[in-house]
Each structure stands twice: as structure tokens, then as C-alpha cells.
C-alpha positions in Angstrom: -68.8 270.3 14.5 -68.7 268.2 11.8 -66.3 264.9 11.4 -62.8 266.3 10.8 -61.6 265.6 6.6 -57.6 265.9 6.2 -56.2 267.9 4.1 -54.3 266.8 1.2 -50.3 266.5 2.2 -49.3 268.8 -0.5 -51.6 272.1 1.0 -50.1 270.6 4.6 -46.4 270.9 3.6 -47.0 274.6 2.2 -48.8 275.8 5.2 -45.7 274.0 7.3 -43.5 276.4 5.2 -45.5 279.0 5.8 -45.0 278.8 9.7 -41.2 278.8 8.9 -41.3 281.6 7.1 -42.7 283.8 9.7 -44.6 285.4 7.2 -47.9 287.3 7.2 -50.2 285.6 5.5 -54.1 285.9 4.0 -56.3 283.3 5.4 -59.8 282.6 4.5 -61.6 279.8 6.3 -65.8 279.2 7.0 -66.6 279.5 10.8 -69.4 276.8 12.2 -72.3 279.1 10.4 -70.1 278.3 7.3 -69.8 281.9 6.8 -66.5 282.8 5.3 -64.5 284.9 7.4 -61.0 286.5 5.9 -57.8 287.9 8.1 -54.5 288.4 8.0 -52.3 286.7 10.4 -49.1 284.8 10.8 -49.0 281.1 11.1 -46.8 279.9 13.9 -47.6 276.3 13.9 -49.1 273.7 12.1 -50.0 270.7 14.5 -52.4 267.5 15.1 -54.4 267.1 18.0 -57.3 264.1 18.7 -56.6 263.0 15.0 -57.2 266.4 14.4 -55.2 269.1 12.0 -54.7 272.7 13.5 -52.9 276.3 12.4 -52.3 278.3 15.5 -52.3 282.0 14.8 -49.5 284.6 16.6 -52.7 285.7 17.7 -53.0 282.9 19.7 -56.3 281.9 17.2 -56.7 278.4 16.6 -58.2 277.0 13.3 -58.8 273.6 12.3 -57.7 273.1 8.6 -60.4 271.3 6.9 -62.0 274.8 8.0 -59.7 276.9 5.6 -60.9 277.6 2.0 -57.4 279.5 1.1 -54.4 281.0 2.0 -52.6 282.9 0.3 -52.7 281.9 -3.3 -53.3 278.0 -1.6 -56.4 277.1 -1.9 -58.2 274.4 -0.1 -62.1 273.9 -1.1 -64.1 276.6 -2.9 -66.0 277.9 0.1 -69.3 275.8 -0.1 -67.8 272.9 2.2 -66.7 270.6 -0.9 -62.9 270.1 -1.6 -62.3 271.1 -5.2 -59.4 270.3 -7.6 -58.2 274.4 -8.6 
């Protein structure tokens, strides 16, 4: 896996919210074949781990967020693996 790249604090304050809300929510992220993978799911906490960023899933699914292209409306890099400004 490659080196992890932080999220910008804005997107990490939203996805916080998020996880407050105890909402259901659409998440798109790129798995290690950078293959984008869509679900919905409820965030129930946003934590850091090893330096490290992570959503946990009521599903118990973990996902690190420099893996997450959008969610919801939020969107966090355009899906090729570079951050973009939207």
C-alpha cells in the first residue's frame, strides 16, 4: 500500500459530522487495484491509527481516507489517485 496522504481538515471535519449524524451515507473509494468500488453505509467513526486516517463502517468495514474519492456530495480526489480542487 502506498505511503498514507492526509486529507485536507475541511473533508475530515464533514466526515466527523457525518458519523454524528448517524446517517446513511454514499461512499465511493478505489480499493488496492485502484478500482472504484461504491456502497452505502453508515459512518460510525472517524479515527487515526499509526499516523494513519480511518472511517469505520457499522458494517464493521474499515477504510483508510486517502482511499475515498467521495461521499456524498464530498468529494476527495477525482478517482485516478490525484487530489483535485472540485
Amino acid at each position: 500500500m502506498q505511503p498514507y496522504q492526509p486529507i485536507r481538515c475541511d473533508l475530515y471535519d464533514e466526515l466527523v459530522l457525518l458519523a454524528m449524524r448517524h446517517q446513511s451515507c454514499t461512499i465511493v473509494y478505489q480499493d488496492a487495484a485502484h478500482q472504484k468500488i461504491v456502497l452505502e453505509a453508515q459512518i460510525v467513526d472517524v479515527y487515526s491509527q499509526n499516523k494513519q486516517e480511518f472511517l469505520r463502517l457499522q458494517s464493521g468495514t474499515i477504510l483508510r481516507l486517502d482511499t475515498l474519492v467521495q461521499v456524498n456530495q464530498l468529494k476527495f480526489k477525482d478517482g485516478s489517485g490525484d487530489f483535485g480542487n472540485f
